[in-house]
NUKEMI-307895 format. One line per 3 residues: their letters; for each residue x, y, z of N, C-alpha, C. Coordinates in steps of 0.02 Angstrom, whole numbers. Example, Ala and Ser with C-alpha at 12.3 -4.5 7.8 and 13.67 -1.06 7.14 Angstrom:
# NUKEMI-307895
as = 660:-284:390:615:-225:390:660:-165:390 | 642:-112:354:684:-53:357:645:2:394
***
This chain:
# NUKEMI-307895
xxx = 739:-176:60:724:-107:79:740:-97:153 | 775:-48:161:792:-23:232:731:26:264 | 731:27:344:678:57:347:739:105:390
xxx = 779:96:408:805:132:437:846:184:379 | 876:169:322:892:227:289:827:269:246 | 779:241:238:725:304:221:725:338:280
xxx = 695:307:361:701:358:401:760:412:413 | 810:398:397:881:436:408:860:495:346 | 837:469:293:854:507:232:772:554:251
xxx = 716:538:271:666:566:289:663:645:332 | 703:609:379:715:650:450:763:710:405 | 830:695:368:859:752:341:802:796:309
xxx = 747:777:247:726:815:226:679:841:276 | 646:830:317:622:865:335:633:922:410 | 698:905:407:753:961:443:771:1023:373
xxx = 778:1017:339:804:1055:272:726:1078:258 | 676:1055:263:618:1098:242:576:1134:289 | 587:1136:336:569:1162:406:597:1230:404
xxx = 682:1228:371:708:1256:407:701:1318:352 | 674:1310:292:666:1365:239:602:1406:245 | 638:1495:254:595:1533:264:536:1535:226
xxx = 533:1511:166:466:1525:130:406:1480:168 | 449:1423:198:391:1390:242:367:1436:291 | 410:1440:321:385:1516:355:335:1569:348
xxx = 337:1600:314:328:1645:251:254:1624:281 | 234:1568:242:174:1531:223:134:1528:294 | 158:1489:357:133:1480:398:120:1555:420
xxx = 148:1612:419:132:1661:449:66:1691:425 | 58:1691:350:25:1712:292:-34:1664:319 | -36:1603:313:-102:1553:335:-115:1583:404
xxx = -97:1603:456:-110:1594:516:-149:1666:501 | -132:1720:475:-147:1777:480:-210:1800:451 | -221:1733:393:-293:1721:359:-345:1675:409
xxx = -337:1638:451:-367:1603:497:-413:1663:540 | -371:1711:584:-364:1763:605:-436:1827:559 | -398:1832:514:-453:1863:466:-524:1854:459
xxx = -533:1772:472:-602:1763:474:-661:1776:523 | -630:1774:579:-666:1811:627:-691:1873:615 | -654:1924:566:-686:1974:565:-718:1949:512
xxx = -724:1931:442:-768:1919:399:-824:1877:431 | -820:1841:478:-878:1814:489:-946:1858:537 | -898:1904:569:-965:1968:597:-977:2009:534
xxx = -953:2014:469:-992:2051:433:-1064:1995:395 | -1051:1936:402:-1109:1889:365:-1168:1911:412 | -1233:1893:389:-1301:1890:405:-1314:1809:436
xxx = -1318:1798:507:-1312:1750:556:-1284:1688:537 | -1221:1696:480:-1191:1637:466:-1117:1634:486 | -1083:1673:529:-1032:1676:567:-995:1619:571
xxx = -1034:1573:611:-986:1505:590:-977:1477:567 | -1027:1489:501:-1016:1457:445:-936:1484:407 | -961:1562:415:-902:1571:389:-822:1573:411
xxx = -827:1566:455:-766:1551:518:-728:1474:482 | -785:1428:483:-766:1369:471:-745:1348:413 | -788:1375:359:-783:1360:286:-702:1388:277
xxx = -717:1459:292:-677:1489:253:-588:1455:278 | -584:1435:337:-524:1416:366:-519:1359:341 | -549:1304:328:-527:1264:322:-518:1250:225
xxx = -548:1293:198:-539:1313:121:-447:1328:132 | -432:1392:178:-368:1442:168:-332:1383:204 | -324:1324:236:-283:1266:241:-279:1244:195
xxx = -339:1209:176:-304:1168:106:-284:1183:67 | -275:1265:44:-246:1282:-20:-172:1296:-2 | -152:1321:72:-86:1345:83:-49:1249:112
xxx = -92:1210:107:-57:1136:109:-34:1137:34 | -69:1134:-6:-65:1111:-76:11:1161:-97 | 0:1210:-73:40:1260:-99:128:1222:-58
xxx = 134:1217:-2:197:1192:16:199:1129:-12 | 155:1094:-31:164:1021:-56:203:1015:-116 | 165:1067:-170:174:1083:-219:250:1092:-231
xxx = 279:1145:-192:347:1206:-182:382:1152:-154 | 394:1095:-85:419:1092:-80:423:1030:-116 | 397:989:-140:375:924:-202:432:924:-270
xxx = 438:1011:-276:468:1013:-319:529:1026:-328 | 544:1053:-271:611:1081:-261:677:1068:-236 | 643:994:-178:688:957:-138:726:905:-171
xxx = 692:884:-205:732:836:-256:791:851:-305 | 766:912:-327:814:953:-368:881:990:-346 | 855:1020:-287:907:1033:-240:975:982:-243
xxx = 953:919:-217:995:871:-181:1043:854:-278 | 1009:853:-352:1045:852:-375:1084:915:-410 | 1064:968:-396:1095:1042:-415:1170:1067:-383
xxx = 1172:1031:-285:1196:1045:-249:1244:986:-250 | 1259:938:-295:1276:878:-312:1287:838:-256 | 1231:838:-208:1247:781:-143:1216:734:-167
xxx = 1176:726:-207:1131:678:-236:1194:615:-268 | 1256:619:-281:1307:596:-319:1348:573:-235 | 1345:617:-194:1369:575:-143:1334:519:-103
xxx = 1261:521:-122:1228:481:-78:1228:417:-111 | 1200:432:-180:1192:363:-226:1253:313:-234 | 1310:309:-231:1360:264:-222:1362:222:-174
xxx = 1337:243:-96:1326:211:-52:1283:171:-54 | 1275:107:-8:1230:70:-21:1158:69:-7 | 1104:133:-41:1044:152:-19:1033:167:-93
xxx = 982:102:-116:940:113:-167:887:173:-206 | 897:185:-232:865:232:-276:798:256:-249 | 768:197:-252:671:182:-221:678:230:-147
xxx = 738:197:-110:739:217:-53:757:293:-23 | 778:317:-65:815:399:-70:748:435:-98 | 721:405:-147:636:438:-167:580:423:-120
xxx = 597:354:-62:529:347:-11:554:392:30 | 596:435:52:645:466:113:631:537:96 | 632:559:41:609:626:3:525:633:35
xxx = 490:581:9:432:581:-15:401:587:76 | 425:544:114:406:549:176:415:591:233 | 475:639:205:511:694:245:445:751:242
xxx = 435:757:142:374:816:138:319:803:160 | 294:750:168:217:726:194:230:739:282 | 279:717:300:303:742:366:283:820:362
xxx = 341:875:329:317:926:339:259:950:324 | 224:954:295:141:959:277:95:915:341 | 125:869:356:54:848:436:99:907:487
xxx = 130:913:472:146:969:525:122:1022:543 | 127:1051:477:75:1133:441:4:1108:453 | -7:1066:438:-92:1039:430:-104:1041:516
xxx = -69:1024:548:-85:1014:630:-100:1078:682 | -12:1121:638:-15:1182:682:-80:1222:646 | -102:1238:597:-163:1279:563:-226:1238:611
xxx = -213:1179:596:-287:1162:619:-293:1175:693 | -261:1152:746:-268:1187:814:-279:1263:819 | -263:1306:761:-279:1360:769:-331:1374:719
xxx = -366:1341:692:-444:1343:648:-472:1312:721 | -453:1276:757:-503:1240:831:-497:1306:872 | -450:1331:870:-453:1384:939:-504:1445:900
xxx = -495:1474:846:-523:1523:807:-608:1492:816 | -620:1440:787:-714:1434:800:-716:1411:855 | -680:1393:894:-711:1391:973:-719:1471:1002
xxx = -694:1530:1002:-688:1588:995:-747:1632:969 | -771:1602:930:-818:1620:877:-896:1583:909 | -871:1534:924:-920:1478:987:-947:1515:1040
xxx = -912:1571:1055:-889:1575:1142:-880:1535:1184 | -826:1489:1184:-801:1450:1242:-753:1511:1302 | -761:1484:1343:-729:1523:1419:-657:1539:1410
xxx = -683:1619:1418:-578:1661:1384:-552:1645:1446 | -548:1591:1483:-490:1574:1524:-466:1497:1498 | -517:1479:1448:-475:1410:1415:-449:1471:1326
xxx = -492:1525:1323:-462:1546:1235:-379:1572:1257 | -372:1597:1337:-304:1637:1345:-253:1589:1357 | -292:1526:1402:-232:1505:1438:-190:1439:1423
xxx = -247:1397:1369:-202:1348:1324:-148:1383:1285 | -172:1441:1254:-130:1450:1200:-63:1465:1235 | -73:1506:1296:-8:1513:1341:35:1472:1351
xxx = -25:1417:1384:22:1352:1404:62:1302:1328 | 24:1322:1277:63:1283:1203:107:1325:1209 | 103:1399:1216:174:1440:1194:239:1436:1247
xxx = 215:1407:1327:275:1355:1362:297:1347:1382 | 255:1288:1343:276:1208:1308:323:1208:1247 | 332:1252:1206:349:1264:1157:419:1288:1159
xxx = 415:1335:1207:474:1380:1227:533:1314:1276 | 490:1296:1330:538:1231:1352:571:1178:1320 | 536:1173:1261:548:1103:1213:613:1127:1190
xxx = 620:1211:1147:651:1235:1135:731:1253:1154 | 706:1247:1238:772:1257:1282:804:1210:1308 | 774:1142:1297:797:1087:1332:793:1037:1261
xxx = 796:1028:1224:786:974:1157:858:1006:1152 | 904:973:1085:943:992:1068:950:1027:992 | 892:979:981:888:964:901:797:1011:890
xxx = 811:1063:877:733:1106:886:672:1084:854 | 700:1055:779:659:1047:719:605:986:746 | 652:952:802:609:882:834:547:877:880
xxx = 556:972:909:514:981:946:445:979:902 | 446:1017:856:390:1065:807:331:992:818 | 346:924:790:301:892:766:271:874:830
xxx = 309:836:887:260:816:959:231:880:1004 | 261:945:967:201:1020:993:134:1009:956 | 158:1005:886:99:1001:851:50:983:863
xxx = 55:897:865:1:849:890:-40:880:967 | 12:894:1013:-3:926:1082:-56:980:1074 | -26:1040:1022:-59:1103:1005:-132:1067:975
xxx = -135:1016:950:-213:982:885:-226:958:933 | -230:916:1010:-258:894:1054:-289:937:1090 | -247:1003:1120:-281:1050:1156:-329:1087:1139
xxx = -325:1110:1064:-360:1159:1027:-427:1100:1026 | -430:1039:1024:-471:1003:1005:-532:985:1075 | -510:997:1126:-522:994:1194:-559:1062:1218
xxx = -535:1102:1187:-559:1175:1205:-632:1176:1142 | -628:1167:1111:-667:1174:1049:-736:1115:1065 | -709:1035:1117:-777:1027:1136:-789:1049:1199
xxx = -776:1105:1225:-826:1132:1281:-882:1159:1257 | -893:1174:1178:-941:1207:1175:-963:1181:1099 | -1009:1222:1076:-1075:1168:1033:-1048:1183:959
xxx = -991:1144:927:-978:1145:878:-961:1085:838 | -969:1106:776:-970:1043:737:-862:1003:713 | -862:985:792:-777:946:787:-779:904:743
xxx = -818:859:743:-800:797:710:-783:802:621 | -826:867:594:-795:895:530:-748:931:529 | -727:952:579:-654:1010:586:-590:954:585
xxx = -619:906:617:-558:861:632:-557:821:551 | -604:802:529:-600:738:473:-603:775:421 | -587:842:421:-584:910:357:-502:892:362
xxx = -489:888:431:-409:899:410:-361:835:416 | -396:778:413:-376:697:394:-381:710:314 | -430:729:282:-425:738:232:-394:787:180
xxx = -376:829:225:-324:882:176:-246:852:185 | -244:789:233:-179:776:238:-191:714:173 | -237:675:168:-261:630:108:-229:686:26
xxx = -260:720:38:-227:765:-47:-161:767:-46 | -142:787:22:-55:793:25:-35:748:-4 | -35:688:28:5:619:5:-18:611:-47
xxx = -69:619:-111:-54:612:-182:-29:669:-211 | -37:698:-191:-6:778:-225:69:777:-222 | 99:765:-135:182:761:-161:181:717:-189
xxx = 160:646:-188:187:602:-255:196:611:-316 | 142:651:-330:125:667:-402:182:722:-417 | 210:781:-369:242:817:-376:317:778:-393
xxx = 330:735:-329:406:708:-341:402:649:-425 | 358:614:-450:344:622:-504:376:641:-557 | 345:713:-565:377:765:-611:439:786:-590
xxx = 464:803:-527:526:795:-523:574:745:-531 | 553:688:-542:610:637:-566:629:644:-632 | 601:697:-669:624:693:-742:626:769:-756
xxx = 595:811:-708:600:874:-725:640:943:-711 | 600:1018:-723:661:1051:-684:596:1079:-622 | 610:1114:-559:566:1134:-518:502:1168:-556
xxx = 529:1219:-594:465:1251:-622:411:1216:-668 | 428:1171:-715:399:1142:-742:359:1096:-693 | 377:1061:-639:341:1025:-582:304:1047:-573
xxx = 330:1125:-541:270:1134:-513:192:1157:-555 | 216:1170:-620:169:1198:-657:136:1149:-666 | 172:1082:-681:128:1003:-703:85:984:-645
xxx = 118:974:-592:73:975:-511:39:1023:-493 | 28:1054:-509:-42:1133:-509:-89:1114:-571 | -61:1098:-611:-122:1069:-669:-146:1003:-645
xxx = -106:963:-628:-161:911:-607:-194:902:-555 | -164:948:-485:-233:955:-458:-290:1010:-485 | -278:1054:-509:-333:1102:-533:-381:1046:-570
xxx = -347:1013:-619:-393:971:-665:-413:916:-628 | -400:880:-552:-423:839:-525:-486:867:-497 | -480:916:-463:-527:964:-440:-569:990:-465
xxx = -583:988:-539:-638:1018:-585:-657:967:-627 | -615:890:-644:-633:852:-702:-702:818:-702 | -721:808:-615:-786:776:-608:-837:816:-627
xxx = -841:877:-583:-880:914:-598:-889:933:-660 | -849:936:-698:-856:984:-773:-898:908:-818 | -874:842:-789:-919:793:-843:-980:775:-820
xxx = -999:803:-772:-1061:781:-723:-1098:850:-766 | -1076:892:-803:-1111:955:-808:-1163:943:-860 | -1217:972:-857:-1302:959:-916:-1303:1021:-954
xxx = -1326:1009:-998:-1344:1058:-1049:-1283:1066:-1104 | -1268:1112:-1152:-1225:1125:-1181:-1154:1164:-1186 | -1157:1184:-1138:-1100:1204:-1136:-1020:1206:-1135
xxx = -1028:1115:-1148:-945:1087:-1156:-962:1033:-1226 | -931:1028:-1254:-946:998:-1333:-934:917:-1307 | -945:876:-1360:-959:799:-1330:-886:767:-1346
xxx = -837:799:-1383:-756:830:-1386:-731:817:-1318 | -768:892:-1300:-711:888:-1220:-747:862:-1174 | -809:839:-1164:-834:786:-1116:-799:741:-1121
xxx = -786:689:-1186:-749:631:-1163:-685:657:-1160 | -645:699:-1177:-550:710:-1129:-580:725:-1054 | -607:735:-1035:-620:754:-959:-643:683:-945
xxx = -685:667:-964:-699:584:-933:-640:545:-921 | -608:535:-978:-527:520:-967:-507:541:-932 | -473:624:-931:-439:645:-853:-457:626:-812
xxx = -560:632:-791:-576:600:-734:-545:529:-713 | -535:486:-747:-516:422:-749:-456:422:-718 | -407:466:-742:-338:421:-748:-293:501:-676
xxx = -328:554:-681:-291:574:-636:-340:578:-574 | -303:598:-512:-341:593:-460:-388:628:-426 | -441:613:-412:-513:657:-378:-473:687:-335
xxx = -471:766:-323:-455:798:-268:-537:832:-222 | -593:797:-281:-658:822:-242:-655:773:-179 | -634:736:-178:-663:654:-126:-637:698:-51
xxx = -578:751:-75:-545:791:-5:-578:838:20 | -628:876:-33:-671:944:0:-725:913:-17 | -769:877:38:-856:841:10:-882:929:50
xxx = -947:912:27:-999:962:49:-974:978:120 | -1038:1004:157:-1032:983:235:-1077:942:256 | -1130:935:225:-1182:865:244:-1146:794:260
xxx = -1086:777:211:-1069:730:219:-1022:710:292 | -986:768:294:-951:754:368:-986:771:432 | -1048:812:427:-1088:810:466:-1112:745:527
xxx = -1111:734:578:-1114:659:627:-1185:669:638 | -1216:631:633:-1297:622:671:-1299:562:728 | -1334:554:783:-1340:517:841:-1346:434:802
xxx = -1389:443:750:-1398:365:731:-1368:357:651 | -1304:398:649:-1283:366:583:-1202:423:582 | -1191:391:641:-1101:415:675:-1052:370:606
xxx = -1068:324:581:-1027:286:530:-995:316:461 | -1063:341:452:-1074:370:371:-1010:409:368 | -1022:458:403:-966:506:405:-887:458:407
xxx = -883:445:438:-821:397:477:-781:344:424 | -835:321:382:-820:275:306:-808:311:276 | -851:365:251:-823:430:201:-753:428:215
xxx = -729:431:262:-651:481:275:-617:433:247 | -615:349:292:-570:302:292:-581:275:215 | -632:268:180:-624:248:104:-577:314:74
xxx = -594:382:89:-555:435:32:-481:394:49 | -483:399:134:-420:401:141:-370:327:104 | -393:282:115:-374:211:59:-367:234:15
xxx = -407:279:-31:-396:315:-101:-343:333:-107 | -331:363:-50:-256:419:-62:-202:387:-63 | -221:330:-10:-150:278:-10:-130:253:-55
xxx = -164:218:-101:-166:181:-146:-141:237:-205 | -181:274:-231:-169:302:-288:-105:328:-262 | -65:354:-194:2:383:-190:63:327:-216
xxx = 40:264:-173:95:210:-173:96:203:-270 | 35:213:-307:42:195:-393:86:243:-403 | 85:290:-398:135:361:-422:195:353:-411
xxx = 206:323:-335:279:319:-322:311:286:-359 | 267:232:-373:300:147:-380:323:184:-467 | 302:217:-517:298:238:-563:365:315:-561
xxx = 354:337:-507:393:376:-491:471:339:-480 | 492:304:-454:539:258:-427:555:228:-506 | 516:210:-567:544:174:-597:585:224:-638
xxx = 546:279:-659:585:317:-703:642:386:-674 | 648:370:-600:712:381:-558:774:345:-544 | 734:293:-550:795:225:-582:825:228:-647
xxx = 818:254:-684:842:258:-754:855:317:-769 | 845:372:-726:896:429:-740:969:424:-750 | 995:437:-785:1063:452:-788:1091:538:-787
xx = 1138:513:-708:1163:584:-677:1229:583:-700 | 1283:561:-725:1336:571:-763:1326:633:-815
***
C-alpha cells in the first residue's frame, strides 16, 4: 500500500468536492440556520442557551450527514461515468487504494464543514453568552483577513480552506472561553459528529461500489435513520411494537451502526471539577467505535470493488 498515492488520489477528491456548488449551497443554508437560532432562542422562556446550543449543534449534524451522504455517493460514480476511473486503474495503484483516496478526500471534506460550522456555533453562543463585541467583531474580521490573504498569496485556494478552518475552530474556541459556557460539550459534540462521518461515508462508498448514486444514497439514509432509532425502538416497554419486530430491530441493532453513541444527552458531555474523565472516555471509546466499525466497511467495501468488472 502506498501512502503517497491515496494521498495524491485524496487531495484530488477533495479539490473536486470543495469545488461543487451544492457544497456551497449547504454551507450557506447551515450557516444561515446557526444564525437563526439566536432569534429562536429570545423567543424560549429563560432557556436561550439551551436553545442556541441544542439547536446548532442538531442543524450540524444533520447538514454533515447530508454532504456525507451526497458526496459518499456521487464521487465514486462520477470517476466511473466520466470514464477516468479506466484511466486510473491500469496504472499501478490498487483498487483498495483508489477506494482509501475517495474515502479520505470526503472525510477530509466533512472535517472541514464540521470546523467552519462549529467556529461559528462557538462565535453564535458566545454572542448569546455576552462575551465583549470587540472580541464578537474583531476575530471574525481578523478570520475574514486571514482568509482573504491565504487567498491572494496560496496558489492552490482549496489548500487554504482546511488550515483557516482549524484557525477559524481555535479562535471561535478562545472567544467562547472568555465567558461562562459549556465548551467542553461544544467542542466533543463536534469530535463526535465527525465520528458519524467516518462510518457514514464508509457505509455510503459501500453502496457505491456496487450501486447507482440514488440508490446509495437512499441505502445510506436508511441506515443511518435505522441506526439512529434501532436502539431506542428495542429499549421501548409496553406494546406497541410486536415481539416480530422487536427481534428484526435487535438484529439491526446488532449488525448496523449506533448513530445514538454520536448525539448522547447533555448530561453526558457535561465536565464536573471531580469527574473531568467521564466525559473525555465517552468521546474517545465512541470515537474507537467509529474507527473500527469504518475500517470493517471499508475492508468489505474494498472487497466487492475488487471484483467489479468495468469492461
Amino acid at each position: 500500500m502506498s501512502v503517497a498515492r491515496i494521498y495524491a488520489i485524496a487531495l484530488n477528491t477533495y479539490r473536486e468536492a470543495v469545488r461543487d456548488r451544492v457544497l456551497l449551497g449547504v454551507l450557506v443554508l447551515a450557516a444561515g440556520v446557526l444564525a437563526l437560532t439566536l432569534a429562536l432562542g429570545e423567543l424560549s422562556l429563560d432557556q436561550q442557551m439551551r436553545v442556541v446550543t441544542d439547536m446548532g449543534l442538531a442543524s450540524i449534524s444533520l447538514f454533515s450527514v447530508v454532504i456525507a451522504i451526497f458526496l459518499g455517493s456521487s464521487l465514486l460514480y462520477k470517476e466511473i461515468e466520466r470514464k477516468t476511473l479506466y484511466v486510473i486503474l491500469p496504472k499501478p495503484i490498487a483498487r483498495f487504494e483508489f477506494l482509501l483516496g475517495k474515502y479520505f478526500g470526503i472525510v477530509a471534506t466533512c472535517a472541514v464543514f464540521v470546523a467552519i460550522m462549529g467556529s461559528l456555533q462557538l462565535l453564535v453562543t458566545a454572542i448569546q453568552a455576552g462575551a465583549a463585541p470587540m472580541l464578537i467583531v474583531g476575530v471574525p474580521a481578523a478570520l475574514a483577513v486571514c482568509l482573504g490573504a491565504g487567498f491572494l498569496v496560496s496558489k492552490d485556494r482549496t489548500l487554504v480552506v482546511p488550515l483557516w478552518a482549524l484557525v477559524a475552530l481555535g479562535a471561535s474556541a478562545w472567544v467562547c472561553s472568555t465567558v461562562d459556557v459549556e465548551l467542553f460539550r461544544l467542542l466533543a459534540s463536534l469530535v463526535l459528529n465527525l465520528g458519524e462521518v467516518l462510518i457514514l461515508t464508509a457505509v455510503a462508498l459501500l453502496f457505491s461500489s456496487f450501486s447507482t448514486p440514488f440508490l446509495t444514497g437512499a441505502f445510506t439514509f436508511g441506515v443511518w435513520l435505522v441506526g439512529r432509532a434501532a436502539h431506542d425502538m428495542v429499549a421501548m416497554k409496553g406494546r406497541v411494537l410486536s415481539p416480530t419486530v422487536k427481534t428484526l430491530l435487535s438484529w439491526l441493532a446488532e449488525i448496523l451502526p449506533n448513530f445514538n453513541l454520536f448525539v448522547p444527552g447533555r448530561a453526558t458531555l457535561v465536565t464536573k471539577a471531580t469527574a473531568f474523565g467521564e466525559p473525555l472516555a465517552y468521546v474517545a471509546t465512541s470515537m474507537g467505535y467509529s474507527i473500527l466499525y469504518a475500517a470493517a466497511t471499508l475492508v468489505v467495501a474494498a472487497l466487492i470493488f475488487r471484483r467489479r468488472d468495468f469492461l
